[in-house]
C-alpha positions in Angstrom: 0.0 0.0 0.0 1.2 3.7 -1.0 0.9 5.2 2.7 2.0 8.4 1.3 -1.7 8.9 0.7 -2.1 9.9 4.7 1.1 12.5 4.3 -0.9 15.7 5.3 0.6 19.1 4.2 2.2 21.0 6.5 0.5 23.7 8.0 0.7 26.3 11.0 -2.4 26.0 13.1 -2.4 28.4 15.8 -4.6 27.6 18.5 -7.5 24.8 19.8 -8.6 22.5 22.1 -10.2 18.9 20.9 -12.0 16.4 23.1 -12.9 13.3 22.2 -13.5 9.4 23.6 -12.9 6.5 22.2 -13.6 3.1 23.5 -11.5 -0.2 24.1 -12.7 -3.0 22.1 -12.7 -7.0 23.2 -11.3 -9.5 19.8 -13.2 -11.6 18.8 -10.5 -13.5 16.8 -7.8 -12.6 18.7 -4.2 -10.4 17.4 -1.4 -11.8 18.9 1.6 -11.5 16.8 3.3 -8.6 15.0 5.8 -7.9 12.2 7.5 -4.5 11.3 5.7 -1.2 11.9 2.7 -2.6 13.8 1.5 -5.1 11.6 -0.8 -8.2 12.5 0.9 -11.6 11.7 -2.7 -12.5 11.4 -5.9 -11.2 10.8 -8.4 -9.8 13.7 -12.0 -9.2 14.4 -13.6 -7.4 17.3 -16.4 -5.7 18.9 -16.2 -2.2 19.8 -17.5 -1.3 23.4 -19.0 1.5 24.9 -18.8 2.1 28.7 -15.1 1.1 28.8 -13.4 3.8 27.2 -10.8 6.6 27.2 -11.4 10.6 27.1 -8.4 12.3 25.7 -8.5 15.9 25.4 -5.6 18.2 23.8 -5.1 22.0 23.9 -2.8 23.3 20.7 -0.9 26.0 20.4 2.2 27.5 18.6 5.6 25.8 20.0 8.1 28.2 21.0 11.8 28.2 20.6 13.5 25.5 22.9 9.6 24.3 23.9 9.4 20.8 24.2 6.5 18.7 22.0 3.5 18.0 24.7 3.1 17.9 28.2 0.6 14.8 29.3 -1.2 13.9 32.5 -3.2 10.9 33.5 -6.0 11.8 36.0 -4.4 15.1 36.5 -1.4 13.2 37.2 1.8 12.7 35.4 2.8 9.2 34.6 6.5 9.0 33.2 5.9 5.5 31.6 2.9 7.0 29.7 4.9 10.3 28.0 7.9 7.7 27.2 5.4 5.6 25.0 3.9 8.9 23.3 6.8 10.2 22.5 8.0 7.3 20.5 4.4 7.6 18.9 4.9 10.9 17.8 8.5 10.4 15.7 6.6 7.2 14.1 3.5 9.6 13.2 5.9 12.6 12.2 6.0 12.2 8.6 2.3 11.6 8.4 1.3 14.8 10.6 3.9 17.4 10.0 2.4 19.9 11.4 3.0 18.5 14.8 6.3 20.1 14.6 4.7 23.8 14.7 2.5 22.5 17.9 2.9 22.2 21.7 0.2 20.1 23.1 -1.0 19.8 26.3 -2.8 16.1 26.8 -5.2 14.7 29.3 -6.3 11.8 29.2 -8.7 9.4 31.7 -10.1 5.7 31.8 -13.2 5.0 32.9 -12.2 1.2 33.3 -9.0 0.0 35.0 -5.7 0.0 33.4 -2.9 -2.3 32.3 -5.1 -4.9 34.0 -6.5 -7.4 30.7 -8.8 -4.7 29.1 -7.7 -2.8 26.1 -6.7 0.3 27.4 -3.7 1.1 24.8 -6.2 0.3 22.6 -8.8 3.2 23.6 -6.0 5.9 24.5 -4.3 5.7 21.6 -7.7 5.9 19.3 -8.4 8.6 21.3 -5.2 10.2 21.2 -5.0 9.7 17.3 -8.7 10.8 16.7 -7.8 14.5 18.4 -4.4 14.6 16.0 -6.0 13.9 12.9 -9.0 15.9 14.3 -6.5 19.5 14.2 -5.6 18.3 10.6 -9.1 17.9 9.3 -10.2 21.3 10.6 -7.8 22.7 7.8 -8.2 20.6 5.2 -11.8 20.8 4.2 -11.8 17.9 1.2 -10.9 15.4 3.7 -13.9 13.2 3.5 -15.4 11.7 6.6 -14.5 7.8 5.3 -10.6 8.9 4.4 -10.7 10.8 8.3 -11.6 7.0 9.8 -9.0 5.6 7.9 -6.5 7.7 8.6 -7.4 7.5 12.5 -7.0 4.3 12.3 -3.9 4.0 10.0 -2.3 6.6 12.8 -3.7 4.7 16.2 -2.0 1.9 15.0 1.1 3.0 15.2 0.9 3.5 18.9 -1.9 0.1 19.8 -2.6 -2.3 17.3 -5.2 -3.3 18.4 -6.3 0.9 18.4 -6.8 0.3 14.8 -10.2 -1.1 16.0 -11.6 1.3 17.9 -12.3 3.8 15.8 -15.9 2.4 14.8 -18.3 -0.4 15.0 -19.8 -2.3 16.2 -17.7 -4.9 14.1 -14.5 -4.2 13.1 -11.7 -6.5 11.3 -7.8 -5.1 11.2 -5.8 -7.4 8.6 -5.4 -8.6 5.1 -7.9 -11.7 4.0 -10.2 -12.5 1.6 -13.0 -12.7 3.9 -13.8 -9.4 3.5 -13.2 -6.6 0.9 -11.2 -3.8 1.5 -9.1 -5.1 4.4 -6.0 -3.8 5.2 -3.1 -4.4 7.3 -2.8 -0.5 7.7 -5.6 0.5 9.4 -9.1 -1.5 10.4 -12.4 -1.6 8.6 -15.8 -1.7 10.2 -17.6 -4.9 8.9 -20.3 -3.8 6.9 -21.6 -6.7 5.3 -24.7 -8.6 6.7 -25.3 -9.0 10.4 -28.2 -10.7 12.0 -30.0 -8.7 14.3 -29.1 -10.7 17.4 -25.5 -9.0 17.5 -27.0 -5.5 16.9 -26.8 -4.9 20.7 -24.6 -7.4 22.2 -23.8 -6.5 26.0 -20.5 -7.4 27.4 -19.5 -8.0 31.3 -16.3 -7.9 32.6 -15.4 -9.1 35.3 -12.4 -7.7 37.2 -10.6 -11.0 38.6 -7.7 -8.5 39.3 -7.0 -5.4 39.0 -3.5 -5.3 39.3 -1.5 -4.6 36.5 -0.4 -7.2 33.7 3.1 -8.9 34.5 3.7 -8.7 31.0 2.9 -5.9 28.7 1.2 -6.6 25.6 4.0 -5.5 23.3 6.1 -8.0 24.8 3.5 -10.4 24.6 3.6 -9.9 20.9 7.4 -10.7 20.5 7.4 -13.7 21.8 5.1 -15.0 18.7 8.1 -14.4 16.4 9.9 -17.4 17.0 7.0 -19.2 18.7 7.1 -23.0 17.6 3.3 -22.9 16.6 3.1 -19.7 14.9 2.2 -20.6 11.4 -0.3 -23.0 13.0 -1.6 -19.9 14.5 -1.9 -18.3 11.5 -3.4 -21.0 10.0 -6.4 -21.5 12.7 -7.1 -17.6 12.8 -7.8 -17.7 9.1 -10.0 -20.6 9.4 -11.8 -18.8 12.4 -12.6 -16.1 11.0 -14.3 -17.8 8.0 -16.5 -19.6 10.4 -17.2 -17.1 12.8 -18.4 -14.4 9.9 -20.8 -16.8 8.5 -22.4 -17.1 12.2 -22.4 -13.7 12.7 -24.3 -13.3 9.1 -26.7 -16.2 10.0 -27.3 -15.5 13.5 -25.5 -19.2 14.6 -24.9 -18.8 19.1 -23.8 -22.2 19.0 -20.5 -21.7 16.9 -20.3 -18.2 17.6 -19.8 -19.3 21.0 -17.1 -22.1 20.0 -14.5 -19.9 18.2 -15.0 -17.2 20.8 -14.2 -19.8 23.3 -11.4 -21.6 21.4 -9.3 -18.5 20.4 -9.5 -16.7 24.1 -8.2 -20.1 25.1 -6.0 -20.3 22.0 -4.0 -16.8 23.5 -3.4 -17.7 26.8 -2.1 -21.6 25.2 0.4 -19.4 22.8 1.4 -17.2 26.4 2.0 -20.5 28.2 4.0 -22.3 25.6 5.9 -19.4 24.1 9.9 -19.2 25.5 9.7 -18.1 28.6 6.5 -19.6 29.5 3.9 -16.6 30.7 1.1 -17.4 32.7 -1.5 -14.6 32.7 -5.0 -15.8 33.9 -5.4 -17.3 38.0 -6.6 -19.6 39.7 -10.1 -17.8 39.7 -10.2 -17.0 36.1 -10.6 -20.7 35.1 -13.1 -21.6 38.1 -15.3 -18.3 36.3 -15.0 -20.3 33.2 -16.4 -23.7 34.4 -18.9 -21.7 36.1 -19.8 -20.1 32.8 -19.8 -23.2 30.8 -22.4 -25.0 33.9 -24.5 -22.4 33.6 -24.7 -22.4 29.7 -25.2 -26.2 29.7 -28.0 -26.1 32.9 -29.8 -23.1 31.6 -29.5 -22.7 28.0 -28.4 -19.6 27.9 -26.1 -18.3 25.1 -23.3 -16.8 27.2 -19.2 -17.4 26.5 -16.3 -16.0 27.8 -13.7 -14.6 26.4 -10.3 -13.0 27.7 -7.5 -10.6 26.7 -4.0 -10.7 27.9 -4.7 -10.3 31.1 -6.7 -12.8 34.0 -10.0 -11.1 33.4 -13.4 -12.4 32.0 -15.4 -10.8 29.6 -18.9 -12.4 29.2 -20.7 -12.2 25.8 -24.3 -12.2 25.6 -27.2 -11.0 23.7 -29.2 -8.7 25.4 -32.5 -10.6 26.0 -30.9 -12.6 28.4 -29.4 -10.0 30.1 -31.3 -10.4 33.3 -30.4 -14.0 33.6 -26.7 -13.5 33.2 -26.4 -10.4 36.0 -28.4 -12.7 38.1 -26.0 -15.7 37.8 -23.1 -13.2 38.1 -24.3 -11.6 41.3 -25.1 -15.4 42.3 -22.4 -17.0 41.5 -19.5 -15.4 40.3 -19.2 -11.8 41.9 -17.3 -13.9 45.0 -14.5 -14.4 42.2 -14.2 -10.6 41.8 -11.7 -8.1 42.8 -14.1 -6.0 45.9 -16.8 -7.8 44.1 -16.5 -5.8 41.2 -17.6 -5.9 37.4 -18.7 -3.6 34.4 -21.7 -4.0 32.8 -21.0 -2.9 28.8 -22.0 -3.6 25.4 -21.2 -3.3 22.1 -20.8 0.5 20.2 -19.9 2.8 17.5 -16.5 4.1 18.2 -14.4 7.4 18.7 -16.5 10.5 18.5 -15.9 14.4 19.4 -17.3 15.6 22.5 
C-alpha cells in the first residue's frame, strides 16, 4: 500500500482545544503476533465497546523556541511511563502529521475502566489520542472526507496500539489482510459492513475484574514472543480458518458456533502465552473456576453466554441482550465472590471514537 496517501501538508495552526473518547474494544479472533511497523501476523475481528473507554482531550498551540512537544497527564497526574510511549508515537506519526512540529500540546487523558489490568486500554488511548491529532488536521483541510478521516485514525492509532486500529468504529471491526472481506488492510481496520443478524446489533459485554493489578507482561512483549514461537504458522493457520466460520455465524445468527470460536481463540491466546519461551502465565486460579462456572450455567440453563479473555486474567462475558437479566443474576449469584471487591462492568457493544 502507497501510505503516502495519509502524508498531510504541512500547515501552522495556531490555536484549539479537541476532546474526544474512544472506547476499548474485546477480539473476537484474537491479534497476537506482530511484524515490522505494527503489523498483525494475522488477521483480527472485534467488537467495539461502549462504557469502557478513554477521554483524551488536547489543547494546541504555537511551540516556542527551545519548547518541548507536549506535556501529558493521566487523571491530573503525570505518569513517566505514559509520556515515554507517546513520544516514541509521535516520531513514528511525524512524517504523516507534519504539522506537529509547529504545535505544543497539552494532553489529558482518563479511563473510565482500570488500566494495564487485561482490558484494552492502549487500545482506547491511543484511538483517542490519534482521533484529536487527525481531528486539528481535518479542521484545515476541508476535502478530507469523513471515510478517508476514519482511515487515517485508524492508520495513525496503529502505530501507537494495534489493536487501536479497532476502535475507531463499529460495532464490528476487522484489522488485517484476508479474503474474507473486501477492502481489508493491514494499515488500518475496517468496520464490517456486510450482513449481520439482528441478534448481535446490541450485544452486552460484562467484565469481570478477577484482578485489577497490572499485567506482569505488557502486551508489546506479549507480541514478540510469537516471532519465533514453535506454533506460529499454525496460528496463522487456525485464525484464518476462524474467521471464516465465525463471519458466516455472525451473518446467519448461529450462538452455537459463535460461541465455539470465541471460546477456542481466548483459550488459543493464553495456550500461545504458556507455551511461548519463557512460558507466561496470565490468567489465576479464579479465572478458570469463572469459566467452568460459565460453561455450567450455559449447559444447565441454556443460555447463550461465552467467555472470552485478553491478555490479562479477566473475564469478559458475551451475551445477547434478551438474556441479560439472567446473566447479571448468575453473576451476582455465582460469580461476583470471584471478583476483585466484588467488582464488574456491565458494557455492550458501540460505534466508536467521537468528538465531544
Amino acid at each position: 500500500m502507497d501510505t503516502s496517501i495519509f502524508i498531510s501538508k504541512n500547515f501552522k495552526p495556531k490555536e484549539g482545544r479537541i476532546v474526544c473518547e474512544s472506547p476499548s474494544n474485546i477480539a473476537l479472533i484474537k491479534y497476537w503476533g506482530k511484524y515490522g511497523l505494527q503489523f498483525p501476523i494475522n488477521p483480527s475481528l472485534s467488537f467495539t465497546l461502549s462504557n469502557c473507554k478513554t477521554e483524551t482531550s488536547i489543547e494546541y498551540s504555537q511551540r516556542l523556541k527551545g519548547q518541548g512537544k507536549f506535556d501529558f497527564l493521566y487523571d491530573g497526574k503525570t505518569k513517566k511511563s505514559f509520556e515515554n510511549k507517546i513520544e516514541e508515537f509521535f516520531e513514528r506519526i511525524s512524517t504523516f502529521c507534519p504539522y506537529l512540529k509547529n504545535l505544543f500540546l497539552k494532553i489529558n487523558s482518563k479511563n473510565t475502566f482500570p488500566h494495564s489490568s487485561g482490558i484494552a486500554s492502549s487500545a482506547s488511548a491511543f484511538s483517542s489520542l490519534a482521533f484529536c491529532i487527525v481531528s486539528i488536521e481535518k479542521s484545515y483541510n476541508k476535502r478530507m472526507t469523513e471515510q478517508k478521516f476514519l482511515n487515517k485514525v485508524s492508520f495513525i492509532a496503529r502505530l501507537g496500539s494495534g489493536s487501536g486500529s479497532r476502535s475507531i468504529s463499529g460495532p464490528l471491526m476487522i484489522w488485517g489482510e484476508n479474503e474474507f472481506h473486501s477492502g481489508c488492510s493491514n494499515f488500518f481496520a475496517v468496520n464490517y459492513n456486510n450482513k449481520t443478524h439482528k441478534v448481535f446489533k446490541n450485544y452486552q459485554n460484562t467484565i469481570l475484574i478477577i484482578d485489577d493489578k497490572i499485567k506482569t507482561l505488557s502486551s508489546s512483549d506479549g507480541h514478540k514472543k510469537m516471532t519465533d514461537h514453535p506454533f506460529l504458522n499454525d496460528r496463522k493457520n487456525q485464525a484464518k480458518k476462524n474467521l471464516e466460520i465465525i463471519l458466516n455465524a455472525i451473518s446467519i445468527g448461529d450462538l452455537e458456533v459463535f460461541i465455539k470460536v470465541v471460546e477456542e481463540e481466548a483459550m488459543t491466546l493464553h495456550a500461545l502465552m504458556m507455551s511461548s519461551n519463557p512460558p507466561t502465565v496470565l490468567i489465576k486460579s479464579k479465572t478458570l473456576e469463572v469459566i467452568e462456572l460459565i460453561k455450567k450455567f450455559r449447559e444447565e440453563e441454556k443460555v447463550p453466554v461465552c467467555f472470552t479473555l485478553d491478555a490479562g486474567p479477566n473475564v469478559h462475558l458475551l451475551y445477547p441482550e434478551n438474556y441479560s437479566f439472567k446473566v447479571i443474576k448468575f453473576i451476582e449469584e455465582k460469580l461476583i465472590y470471584y471478583c476483585h471487591k466484588n467488582s464488574f462492568i456491565n458494557d455492550k457493544v458501540g460505534l466508536g471514537t467521537k468528538l465531544l
